[in-house]
MDTraj code that builds the backbone (N, CA, C; nanometers):
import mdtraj as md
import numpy as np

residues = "UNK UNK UNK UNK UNK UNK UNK UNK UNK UNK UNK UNK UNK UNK UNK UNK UNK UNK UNK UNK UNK UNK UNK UNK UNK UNK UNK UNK UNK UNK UNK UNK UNK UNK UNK UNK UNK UNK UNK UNK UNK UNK UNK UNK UNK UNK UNK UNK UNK UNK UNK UNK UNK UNK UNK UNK UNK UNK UNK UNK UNK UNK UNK UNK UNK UNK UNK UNK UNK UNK UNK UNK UNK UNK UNK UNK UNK UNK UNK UNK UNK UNK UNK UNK UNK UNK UNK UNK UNK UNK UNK UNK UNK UNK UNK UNK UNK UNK UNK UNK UNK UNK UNK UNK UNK UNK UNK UNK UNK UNK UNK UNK UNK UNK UNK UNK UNK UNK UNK UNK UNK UNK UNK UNK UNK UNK UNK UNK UNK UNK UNK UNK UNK UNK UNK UNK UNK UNK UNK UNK UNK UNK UNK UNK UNK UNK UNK UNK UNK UNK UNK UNK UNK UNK UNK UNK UNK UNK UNK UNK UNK UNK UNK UNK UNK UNK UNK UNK UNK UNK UNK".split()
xyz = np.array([
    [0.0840, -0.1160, 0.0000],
    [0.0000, 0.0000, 0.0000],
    [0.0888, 0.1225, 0.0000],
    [0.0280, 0.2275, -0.1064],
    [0.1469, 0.3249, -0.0864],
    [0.0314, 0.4548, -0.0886],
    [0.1825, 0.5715, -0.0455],
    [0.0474, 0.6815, 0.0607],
    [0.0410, 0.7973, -0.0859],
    [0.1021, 0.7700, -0.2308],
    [0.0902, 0.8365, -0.2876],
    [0.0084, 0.8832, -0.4029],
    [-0.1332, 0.8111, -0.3698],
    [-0.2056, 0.8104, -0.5148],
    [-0.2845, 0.9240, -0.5208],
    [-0.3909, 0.9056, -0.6033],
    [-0.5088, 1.0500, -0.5967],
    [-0.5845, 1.0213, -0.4618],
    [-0.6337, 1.1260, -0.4184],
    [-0.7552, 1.0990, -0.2925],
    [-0.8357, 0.9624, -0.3265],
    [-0.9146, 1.0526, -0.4596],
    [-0.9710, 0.9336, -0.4824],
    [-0.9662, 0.8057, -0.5045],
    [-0.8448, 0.7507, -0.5122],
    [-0.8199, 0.6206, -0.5130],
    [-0.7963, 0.5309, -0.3911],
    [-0.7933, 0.6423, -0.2821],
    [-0.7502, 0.6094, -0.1457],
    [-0.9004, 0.5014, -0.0793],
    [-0.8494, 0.4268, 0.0027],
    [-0.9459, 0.3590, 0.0966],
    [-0.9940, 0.3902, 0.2377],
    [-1.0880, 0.4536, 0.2258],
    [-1.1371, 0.5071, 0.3918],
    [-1.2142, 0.3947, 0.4072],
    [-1.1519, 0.2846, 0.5738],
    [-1.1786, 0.2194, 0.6259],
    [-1.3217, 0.2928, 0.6965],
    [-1.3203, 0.3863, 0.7218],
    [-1.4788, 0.4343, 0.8254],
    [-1.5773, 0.4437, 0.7194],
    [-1.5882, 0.3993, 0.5865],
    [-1.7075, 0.3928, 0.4755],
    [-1.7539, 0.2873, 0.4806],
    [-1.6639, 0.1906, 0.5111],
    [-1.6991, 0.0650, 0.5366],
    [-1.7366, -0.0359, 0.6106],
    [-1.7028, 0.0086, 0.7205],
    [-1.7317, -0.0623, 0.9073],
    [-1.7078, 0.0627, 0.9698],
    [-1.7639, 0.0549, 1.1073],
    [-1.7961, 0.1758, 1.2276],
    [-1.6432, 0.1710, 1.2760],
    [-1.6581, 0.0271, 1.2960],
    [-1.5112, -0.0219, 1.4220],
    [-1.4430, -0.1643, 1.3469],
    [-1.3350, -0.1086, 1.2466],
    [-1.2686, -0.2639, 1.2326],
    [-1.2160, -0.2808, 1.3615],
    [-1.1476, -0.3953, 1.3547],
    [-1.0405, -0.4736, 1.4031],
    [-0.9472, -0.4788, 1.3587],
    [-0.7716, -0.4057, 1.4158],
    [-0.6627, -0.4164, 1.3271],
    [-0.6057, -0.4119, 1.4285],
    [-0.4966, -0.5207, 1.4075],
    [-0.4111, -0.6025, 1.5160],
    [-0.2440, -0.5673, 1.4748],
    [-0.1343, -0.5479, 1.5705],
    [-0.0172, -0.5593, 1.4341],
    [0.0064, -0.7153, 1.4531],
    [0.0843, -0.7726, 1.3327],
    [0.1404, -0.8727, 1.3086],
    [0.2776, -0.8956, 1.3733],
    [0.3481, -1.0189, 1.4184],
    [0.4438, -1.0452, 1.4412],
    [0.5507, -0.9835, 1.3396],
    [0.5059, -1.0033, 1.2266],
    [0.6132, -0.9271, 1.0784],
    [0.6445, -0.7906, 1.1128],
    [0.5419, -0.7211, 1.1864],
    [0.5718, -0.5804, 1.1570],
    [0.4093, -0.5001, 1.0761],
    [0.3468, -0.5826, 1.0238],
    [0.2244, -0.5435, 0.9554],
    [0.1364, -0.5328, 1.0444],
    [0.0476, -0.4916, 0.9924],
    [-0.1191, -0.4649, 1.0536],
    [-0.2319, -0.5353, 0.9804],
    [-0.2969, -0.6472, 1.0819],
    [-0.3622, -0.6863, 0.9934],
    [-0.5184, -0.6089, 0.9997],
    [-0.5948, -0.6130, 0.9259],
    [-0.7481, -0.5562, 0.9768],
    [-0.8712, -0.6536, 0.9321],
    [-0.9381, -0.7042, 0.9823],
    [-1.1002, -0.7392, 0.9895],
    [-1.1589, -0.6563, 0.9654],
    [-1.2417, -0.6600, 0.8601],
    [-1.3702, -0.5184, 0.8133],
    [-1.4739, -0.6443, 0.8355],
    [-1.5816, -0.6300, 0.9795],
    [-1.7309, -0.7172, 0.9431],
    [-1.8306, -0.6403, 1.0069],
    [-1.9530, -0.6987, 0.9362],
    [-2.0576, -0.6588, 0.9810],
    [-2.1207, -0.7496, 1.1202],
    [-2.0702, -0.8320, 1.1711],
    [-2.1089, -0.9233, 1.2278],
    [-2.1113, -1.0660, 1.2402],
    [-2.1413, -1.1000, 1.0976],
    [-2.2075, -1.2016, 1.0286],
    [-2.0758, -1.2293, 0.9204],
    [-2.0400, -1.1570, 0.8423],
    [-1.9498, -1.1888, 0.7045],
    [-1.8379, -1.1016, 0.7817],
    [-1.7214, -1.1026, 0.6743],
    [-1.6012, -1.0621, 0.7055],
    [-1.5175, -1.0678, 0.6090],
    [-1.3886, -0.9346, 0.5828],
    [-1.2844, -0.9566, 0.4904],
    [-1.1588, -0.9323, 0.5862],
    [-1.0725, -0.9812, 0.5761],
    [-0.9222, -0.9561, 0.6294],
    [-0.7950, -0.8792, 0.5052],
    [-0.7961, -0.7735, 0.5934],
    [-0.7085, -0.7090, 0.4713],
    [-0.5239, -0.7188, 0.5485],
    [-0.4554, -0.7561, 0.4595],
    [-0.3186, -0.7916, 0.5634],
    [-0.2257, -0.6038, 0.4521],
    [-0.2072, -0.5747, 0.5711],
    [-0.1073, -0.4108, 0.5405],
    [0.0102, -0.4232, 0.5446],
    [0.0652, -0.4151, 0.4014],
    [0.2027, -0.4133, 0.3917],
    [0.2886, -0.2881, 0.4526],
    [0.2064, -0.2323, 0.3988],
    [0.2936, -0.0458, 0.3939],
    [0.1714, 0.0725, 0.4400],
    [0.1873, 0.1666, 0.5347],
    [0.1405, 0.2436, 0.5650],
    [0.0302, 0.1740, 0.7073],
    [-0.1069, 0.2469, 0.7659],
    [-0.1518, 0.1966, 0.8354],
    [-0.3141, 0.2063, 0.8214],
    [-0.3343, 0.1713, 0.8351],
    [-0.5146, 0.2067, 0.8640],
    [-0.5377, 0.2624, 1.0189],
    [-0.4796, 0.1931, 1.0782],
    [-0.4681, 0.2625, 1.2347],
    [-0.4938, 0.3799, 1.2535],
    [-0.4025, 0.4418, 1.1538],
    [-0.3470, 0.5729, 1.1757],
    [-0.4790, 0.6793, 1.1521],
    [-0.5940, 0.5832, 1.0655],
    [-0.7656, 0.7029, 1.0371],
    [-0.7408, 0.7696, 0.9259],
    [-0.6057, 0.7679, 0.8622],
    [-0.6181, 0.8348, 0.7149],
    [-0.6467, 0.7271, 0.6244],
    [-0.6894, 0.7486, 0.5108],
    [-0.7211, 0.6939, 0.3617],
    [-0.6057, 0.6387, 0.3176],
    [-0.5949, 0.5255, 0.2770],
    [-0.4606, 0.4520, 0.2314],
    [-0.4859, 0.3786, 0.0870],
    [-0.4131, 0.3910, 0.0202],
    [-0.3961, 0.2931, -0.0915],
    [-0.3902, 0.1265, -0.1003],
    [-0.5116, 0.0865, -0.1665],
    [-0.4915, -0.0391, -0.1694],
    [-0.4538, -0.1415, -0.2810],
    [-0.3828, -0.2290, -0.2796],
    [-0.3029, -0.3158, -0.3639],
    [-0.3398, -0.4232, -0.3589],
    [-0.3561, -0.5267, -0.4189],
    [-0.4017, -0.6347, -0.4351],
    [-0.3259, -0.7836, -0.4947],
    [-0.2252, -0.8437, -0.4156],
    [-0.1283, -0.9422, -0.4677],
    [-0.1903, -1.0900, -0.4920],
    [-0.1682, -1.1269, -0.5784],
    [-0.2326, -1.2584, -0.6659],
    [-0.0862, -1.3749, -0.6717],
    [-0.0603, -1.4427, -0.6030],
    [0.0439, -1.5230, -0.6058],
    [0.0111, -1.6668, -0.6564],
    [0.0608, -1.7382, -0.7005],
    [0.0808, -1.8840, -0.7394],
    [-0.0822, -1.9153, -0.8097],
    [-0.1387, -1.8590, -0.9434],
    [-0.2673, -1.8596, -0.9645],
    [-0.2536, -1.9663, -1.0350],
    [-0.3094, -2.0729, -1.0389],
    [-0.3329, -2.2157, -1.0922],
    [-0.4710, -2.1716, -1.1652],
    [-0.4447, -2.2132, -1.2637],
    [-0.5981, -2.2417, -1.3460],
    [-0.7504, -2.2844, -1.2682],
    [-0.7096, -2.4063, -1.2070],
    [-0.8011, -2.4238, -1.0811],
    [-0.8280, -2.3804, -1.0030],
    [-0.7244, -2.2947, -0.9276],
    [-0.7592, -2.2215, -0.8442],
    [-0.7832, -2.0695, -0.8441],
    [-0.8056, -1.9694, -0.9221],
    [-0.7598, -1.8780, -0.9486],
    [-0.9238, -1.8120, -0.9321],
    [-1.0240, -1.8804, -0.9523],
    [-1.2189, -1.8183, -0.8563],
    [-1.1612, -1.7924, -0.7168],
    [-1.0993, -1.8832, -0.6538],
    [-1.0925, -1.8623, -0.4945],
    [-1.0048, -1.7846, -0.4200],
    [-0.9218, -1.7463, -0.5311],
    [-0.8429, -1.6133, -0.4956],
    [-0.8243, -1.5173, -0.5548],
    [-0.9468, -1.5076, -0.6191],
    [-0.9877, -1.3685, -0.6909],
    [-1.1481, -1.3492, -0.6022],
    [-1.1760, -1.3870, -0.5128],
    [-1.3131, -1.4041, -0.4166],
    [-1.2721, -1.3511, -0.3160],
    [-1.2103, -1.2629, -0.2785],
    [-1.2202, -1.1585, -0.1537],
    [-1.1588, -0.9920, -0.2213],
    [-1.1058, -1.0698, -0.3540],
    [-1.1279, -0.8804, -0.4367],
    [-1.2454, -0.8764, -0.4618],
    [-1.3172, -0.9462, -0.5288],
    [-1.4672, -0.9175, -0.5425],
    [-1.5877, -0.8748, -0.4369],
    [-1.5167, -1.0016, -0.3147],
    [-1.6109, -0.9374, -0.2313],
    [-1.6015, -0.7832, -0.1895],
    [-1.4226, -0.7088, -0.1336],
    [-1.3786, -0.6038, -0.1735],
    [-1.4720, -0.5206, -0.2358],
    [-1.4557, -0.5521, -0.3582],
    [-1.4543, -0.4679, -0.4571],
    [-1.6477, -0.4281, -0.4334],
    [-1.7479, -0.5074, -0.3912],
    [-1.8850, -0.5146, -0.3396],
    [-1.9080, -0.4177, -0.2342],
    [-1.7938, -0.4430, -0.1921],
    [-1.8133, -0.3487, -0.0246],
    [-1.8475, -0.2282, -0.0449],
    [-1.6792, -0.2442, -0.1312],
    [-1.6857, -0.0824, -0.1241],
    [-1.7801, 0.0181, -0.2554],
    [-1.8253, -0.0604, -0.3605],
    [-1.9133, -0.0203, -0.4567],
    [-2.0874, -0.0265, -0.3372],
    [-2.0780, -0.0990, -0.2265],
    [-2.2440, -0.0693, -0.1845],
    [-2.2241, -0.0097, -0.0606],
    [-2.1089, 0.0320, -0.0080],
    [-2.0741, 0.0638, 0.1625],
    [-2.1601, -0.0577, 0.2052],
    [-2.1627, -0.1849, 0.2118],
    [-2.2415, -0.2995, 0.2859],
    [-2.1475, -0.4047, 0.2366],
    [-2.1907, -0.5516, 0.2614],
    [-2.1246, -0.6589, 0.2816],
    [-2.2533, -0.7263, 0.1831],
    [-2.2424, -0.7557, 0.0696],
    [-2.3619, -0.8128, -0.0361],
    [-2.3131, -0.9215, -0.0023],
    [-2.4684, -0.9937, 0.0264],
    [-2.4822, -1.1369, 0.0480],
    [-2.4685, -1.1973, -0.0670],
    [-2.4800, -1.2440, -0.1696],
    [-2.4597, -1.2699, -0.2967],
    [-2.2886, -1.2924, -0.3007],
    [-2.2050, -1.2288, -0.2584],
    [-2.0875, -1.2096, -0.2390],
    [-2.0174, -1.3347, -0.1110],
    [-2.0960, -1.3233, -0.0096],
    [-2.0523, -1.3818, 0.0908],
    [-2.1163, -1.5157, 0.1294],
    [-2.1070, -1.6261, 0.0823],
    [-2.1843, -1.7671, 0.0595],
    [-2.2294, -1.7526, 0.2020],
    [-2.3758, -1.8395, 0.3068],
    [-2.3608, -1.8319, 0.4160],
    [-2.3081, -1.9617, 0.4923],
    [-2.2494, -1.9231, 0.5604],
    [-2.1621, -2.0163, 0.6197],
    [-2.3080, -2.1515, 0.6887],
    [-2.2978, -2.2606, 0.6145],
    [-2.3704, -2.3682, 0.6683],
    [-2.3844, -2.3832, 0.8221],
    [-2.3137, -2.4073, 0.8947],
    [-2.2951, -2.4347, 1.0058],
    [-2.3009, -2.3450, 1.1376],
    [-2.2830, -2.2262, 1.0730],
    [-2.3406, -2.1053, 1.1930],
    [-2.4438, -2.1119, 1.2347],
    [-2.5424, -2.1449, 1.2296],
    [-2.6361, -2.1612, 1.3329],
    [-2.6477, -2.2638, 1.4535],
    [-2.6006, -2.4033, 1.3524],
    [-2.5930, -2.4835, 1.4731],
    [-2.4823, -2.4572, 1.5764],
    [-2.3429, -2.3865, 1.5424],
    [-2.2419, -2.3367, 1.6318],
    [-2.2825, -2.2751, 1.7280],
    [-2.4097, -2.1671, 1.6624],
    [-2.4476, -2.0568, 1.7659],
    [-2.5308, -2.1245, 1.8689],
    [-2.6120, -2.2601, 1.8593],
    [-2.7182, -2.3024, 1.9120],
    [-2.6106, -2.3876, 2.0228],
    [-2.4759, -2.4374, 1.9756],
    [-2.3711, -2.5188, 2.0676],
    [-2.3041, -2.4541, 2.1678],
    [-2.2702, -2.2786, 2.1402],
    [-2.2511, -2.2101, 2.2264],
    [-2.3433, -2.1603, 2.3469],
    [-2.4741, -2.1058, 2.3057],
    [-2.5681, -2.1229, 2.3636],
    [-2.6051, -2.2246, 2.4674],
    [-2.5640, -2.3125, 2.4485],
    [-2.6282, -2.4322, 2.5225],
    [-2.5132, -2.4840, 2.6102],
    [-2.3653, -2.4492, 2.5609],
    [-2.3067, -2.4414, 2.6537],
    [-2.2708, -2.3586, 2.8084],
    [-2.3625, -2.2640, 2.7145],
    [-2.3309, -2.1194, 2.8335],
    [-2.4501, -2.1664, 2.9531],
    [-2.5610, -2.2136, 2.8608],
    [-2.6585, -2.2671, 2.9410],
    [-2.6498, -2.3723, 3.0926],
    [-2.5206, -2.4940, 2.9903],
    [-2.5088, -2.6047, 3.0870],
    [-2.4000, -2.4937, 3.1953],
    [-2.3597, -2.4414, 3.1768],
    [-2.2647, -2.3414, 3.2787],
    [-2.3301, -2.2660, 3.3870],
    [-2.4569, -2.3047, 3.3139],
    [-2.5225, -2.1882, 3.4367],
    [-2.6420, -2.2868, 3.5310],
    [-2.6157, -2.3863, 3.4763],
    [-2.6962, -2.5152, 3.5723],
    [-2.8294, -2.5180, 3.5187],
    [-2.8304, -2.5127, 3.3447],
    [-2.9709, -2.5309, 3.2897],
    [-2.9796, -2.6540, 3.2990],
    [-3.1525, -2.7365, 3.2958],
    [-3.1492, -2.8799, 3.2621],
    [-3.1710, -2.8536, 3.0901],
    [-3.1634, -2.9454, 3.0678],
    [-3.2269, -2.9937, 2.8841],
    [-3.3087, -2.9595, 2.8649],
    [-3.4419, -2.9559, 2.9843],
    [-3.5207, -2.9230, 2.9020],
    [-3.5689, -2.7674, 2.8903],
    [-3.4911, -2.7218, 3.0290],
    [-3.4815, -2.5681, 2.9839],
    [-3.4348, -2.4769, 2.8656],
    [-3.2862, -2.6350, 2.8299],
    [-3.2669, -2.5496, 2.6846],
    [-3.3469, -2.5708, 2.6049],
    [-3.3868, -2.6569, 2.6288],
    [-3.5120, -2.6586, 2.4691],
    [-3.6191, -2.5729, 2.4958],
    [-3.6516, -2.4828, 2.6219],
    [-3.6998, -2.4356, 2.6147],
    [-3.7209, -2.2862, 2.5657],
    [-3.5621, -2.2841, 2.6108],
    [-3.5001, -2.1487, 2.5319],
    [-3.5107, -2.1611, 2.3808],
    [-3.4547, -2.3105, 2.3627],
    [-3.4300, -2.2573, 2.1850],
    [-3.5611, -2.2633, 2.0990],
    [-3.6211, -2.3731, 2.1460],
    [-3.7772, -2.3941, 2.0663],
    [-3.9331, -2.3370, 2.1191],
    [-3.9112, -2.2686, 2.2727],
    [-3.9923, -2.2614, 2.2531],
    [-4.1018, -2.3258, 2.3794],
    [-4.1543, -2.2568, 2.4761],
    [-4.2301, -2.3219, 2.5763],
    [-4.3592, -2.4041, 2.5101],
    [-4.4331, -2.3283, 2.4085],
    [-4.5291, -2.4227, 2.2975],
    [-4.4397, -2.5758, 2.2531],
    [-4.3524, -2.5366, 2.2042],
    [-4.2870, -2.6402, 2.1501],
    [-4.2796, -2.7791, 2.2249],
    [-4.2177, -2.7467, 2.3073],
    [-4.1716, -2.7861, 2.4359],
    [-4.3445, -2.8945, 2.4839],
    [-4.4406, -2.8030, 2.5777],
    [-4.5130, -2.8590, 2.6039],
    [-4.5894, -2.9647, 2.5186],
    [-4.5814, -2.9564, 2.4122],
    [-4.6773, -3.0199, 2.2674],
    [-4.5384, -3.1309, 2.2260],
    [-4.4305, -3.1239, 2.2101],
    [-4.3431, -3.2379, 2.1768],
    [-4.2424, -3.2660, 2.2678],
    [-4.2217, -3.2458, 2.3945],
    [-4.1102, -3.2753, 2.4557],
    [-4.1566, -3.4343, 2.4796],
    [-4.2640, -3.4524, 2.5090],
    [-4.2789, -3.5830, 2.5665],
    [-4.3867, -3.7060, 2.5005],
    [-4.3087, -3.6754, 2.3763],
    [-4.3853, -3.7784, 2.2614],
    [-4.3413, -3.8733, 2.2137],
    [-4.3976, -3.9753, 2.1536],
    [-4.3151, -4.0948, 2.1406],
    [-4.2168, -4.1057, 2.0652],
    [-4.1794, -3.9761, 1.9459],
    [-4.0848, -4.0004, 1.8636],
    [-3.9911, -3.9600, 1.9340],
    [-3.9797, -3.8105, 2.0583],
    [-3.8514, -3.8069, 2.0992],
    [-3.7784, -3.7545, 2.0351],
    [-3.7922, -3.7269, 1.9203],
    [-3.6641, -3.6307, 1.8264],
    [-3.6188, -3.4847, 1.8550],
    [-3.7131, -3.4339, 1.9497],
    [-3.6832, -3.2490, 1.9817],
    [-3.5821, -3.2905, 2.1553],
    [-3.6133, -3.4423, 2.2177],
    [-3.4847, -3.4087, 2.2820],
    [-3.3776, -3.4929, 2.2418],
    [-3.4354, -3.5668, 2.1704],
    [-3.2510, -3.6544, 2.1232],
    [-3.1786, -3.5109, 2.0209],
    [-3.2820, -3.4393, 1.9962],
    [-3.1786, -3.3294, 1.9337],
    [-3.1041, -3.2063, 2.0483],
    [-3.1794, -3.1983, 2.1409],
    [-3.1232, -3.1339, 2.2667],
    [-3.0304, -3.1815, 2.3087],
    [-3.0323, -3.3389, 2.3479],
    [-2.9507, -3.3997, 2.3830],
    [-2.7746, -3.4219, 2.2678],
    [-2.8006, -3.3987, 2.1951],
    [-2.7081, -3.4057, 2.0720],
    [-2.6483, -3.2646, 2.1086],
    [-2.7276, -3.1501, 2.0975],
    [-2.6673, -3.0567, 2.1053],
    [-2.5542, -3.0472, 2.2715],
    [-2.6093, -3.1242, 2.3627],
    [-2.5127, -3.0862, 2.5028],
    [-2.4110, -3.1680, 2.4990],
    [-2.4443, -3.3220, 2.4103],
    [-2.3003, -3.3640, 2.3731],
    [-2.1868, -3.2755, 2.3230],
    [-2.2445, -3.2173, 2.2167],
    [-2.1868, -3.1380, 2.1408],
    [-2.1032, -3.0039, 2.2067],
    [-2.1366, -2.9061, 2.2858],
    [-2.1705, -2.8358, 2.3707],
    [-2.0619, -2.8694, 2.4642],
    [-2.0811, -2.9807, 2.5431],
    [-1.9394, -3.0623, 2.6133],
    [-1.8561, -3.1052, 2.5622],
    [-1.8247, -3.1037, 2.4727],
    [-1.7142, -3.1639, 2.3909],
    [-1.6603, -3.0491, 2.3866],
    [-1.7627, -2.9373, 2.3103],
    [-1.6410, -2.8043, 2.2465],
    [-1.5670, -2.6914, 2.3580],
    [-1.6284, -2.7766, 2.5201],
    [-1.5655, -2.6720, 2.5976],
    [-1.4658, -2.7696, 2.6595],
    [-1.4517, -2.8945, 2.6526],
    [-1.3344, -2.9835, 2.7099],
    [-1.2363, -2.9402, 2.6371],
    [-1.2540, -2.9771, 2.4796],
    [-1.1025, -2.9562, 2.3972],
    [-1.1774, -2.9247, 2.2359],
    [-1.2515, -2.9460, 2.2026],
    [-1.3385, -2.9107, 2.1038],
    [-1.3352, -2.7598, 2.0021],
    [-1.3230, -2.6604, 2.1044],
    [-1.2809, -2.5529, 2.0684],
    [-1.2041, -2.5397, 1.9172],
    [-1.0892, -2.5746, 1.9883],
    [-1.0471, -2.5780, 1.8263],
    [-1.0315, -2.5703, 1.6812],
    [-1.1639, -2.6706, 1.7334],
    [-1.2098, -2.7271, 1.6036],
    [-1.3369, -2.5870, 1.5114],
    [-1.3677, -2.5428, 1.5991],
    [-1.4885, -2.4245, 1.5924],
    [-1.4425, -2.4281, 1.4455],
    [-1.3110, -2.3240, 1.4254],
    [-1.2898, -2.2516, 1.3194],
    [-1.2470, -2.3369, 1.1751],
    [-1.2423, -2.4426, 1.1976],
    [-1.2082, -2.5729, 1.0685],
    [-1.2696, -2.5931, 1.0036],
    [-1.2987, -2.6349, 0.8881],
    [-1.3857, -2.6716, 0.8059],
    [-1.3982, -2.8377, 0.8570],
    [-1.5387, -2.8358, 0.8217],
    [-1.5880, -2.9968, 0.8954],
    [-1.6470, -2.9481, 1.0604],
    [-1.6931, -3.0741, 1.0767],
    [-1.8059, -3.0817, 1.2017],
    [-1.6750, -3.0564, 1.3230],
    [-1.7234, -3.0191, 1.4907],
    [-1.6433, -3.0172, 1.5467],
    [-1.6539, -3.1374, 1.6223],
])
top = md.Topology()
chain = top.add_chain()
for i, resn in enumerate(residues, 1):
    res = top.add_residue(resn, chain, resSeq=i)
    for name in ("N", "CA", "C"):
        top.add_atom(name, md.element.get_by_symbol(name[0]), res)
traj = md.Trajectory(xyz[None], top)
């Protein structure tokens, strides 16, 4: 990134998020997170800072592009390039991550068992006191073998599980 182009070519991080996240790197760089919550881009700063609240020049390095691979690393200029053409994070742009919900429902339920919920309180939280009264105690059983799945789950990711959160694949 260099500090010498037109204004207009410059990147004001505050058009785009309220409050990134920009960390320095062990290298010497700065890295930054631009999200809305939900989606996210990581921009890694060679030269100059974003820190610093001025407008910086941005550059865009394309290394080792394989024929095959060359959609999946041209997919965070685009998303980029979305951001900053809508000031937003276009869904169309940002596939949704499969598994975030059930993560969120594993955290949840862990915080739950932490606080001395039974099962069926969580299910009561997540589905629903209707829910709850009308299927908790029916012969198929599937709204708590799925409760129950979830506190397996839930205990696992706070023993050593963690880890795994951020991996691709189940934890």
């Amino acid at each position: 990134m260099r500090a010498d182009a037109e204004d207009s070519d410059r990147f004001d991080v505050e058009r785009v998020v309220r409050w990134p996240t920009i960390v320095g790197g062990a290298d010497g760089r700065e890295h930054a997170v631009l999200s809305d919550g939900y989606r996210h881009l990581r921009l890694d700063i060679e030269e100059g800072s974003l820190a610093a609240g001025r407008p910086i020049l941005l550059r865009y390095r394309l290394d080792g592009v394989l024929a095959r691979d060359v959609e999946t690393r041209l997919a965070p200029l685009r998303r980029l390039a979305g951001v900053l053409r809508t000031g937003r994070f276009p869904p169309a742009l940002f596939p949704r991550e499969r598994r975030i919900e059930r993560l969120i429902d594993v955290l949840r339920v862990a915080d739950a068992l932490h606080d001395g919920a039974s099962q069926r309180d969580i299910a009561a939280t997540l589905f629903g006191e209707e829910r709850i009264a009308s299927d908790w105690r029916i012969a198929s059983d599937s709204l708590r073998s799925r409760v129950r799945r979830l506190v397996r789950e839930a205990r696992r990711m706070t023993t050593s599980g963690w880890r795994n959160l951020l991996r691709d694949g189940s934890s």
